[in-house]
C-alpha positions in Angstrom: -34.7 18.6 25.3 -32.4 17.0 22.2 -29.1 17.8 22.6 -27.3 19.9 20.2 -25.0 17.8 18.0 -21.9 19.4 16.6 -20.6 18.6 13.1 -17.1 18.0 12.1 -17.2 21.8 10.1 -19.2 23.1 12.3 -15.9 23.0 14.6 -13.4 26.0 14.2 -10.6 24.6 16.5 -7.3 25.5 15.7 -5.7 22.2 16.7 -4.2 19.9 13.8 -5.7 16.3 14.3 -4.5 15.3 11.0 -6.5 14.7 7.9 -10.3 14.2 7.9 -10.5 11.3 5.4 -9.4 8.3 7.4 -11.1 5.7 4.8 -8.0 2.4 3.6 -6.6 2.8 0.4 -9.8 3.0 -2.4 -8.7 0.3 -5.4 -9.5 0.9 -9.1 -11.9 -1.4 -10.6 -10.3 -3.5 -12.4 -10.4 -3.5 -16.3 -7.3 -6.0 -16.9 -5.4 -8.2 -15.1 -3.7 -5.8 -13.6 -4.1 -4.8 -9.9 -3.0 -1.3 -9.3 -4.7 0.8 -6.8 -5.8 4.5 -6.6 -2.7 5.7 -3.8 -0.6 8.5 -4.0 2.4 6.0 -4.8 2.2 3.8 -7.5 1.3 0.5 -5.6 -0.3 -2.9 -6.4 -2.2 -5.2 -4.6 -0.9 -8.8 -4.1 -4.0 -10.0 -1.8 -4.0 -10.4 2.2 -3.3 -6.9 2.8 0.5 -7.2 0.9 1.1 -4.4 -1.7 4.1 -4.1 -3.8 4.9 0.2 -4.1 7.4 2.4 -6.0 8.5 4.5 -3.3 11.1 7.3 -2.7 13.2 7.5 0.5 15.9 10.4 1.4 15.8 11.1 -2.1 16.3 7.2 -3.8 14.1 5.3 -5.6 12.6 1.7 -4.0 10.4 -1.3 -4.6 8.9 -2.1 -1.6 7.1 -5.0 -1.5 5.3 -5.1 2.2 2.8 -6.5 3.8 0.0 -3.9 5.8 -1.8 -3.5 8.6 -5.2 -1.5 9.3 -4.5 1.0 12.0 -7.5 2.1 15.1 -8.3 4.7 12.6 -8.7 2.4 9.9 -5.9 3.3 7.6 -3.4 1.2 5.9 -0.1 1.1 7.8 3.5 -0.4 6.5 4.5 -3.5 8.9 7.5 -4.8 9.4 7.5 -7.5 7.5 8.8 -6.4 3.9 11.5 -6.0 1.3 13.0 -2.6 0.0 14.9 -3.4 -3.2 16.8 -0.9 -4.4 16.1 -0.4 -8.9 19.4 -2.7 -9.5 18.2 -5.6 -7.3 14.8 -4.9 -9.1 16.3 -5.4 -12.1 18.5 -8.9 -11.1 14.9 -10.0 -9.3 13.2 -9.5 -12.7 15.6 -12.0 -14.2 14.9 -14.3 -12.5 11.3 -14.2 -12.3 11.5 -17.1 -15.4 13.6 -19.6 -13.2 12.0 -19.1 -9.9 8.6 -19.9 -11.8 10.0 -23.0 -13.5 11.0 -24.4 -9.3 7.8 -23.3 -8.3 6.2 -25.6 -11.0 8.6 -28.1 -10.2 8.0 -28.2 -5.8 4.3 -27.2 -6.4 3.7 -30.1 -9.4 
């Protein structure tokens, strides 16, 4: 006799095992250069599983540029391995986007 399988609504336990979509982070195609991603934060994706995300933490703004790591369950996870810079450093790391590309150019020929 085939058993009786149970689905996941057919189950009316009261216990919270956390939410029921436990699919990675879904990207947008992409139109544009751009590589922002469909998240609840607005986050972009650098390649190799490092994402660069406007965060808020005990109440102050962030960029946190991290890299991530796919849990058992199969969802993205911050690592360790990461910057949190605060909107001034933001700004000072901005300005100096121009000069770190010219050394790059210069080490990388």
């Amino acid at each position: 006799m085939p058993k009786n399988k149970k689905s996941k609504k057919d189950d009316t336990s009261d216990s919270d095992s956390g939410p029921d979509d436990r699919e990675p982070v879904k990207k947008k195609p992409k139109t544009d250069n751009s590589s922002r991603t469909d998240d609840e934060e607005p986050t972009w994706d650098l390649g190799k599983n490092r994402y660069v995300k406007v965060t808020q933490f005990k109440g102050k703004t962030y960029v946190n540029i991290r890299e991530f790591y796919l849990d058992a369950g199969g969802d993205l996870k911050p690592g360790k391995k990461g910057l949190m810079l605060t909107p001034e450093q933001w700004q000072k790391f901005k300005a100096s986007v121009e000069e770190i590309d010219e050394e790059v150019k210069k080490i990388s020929g």
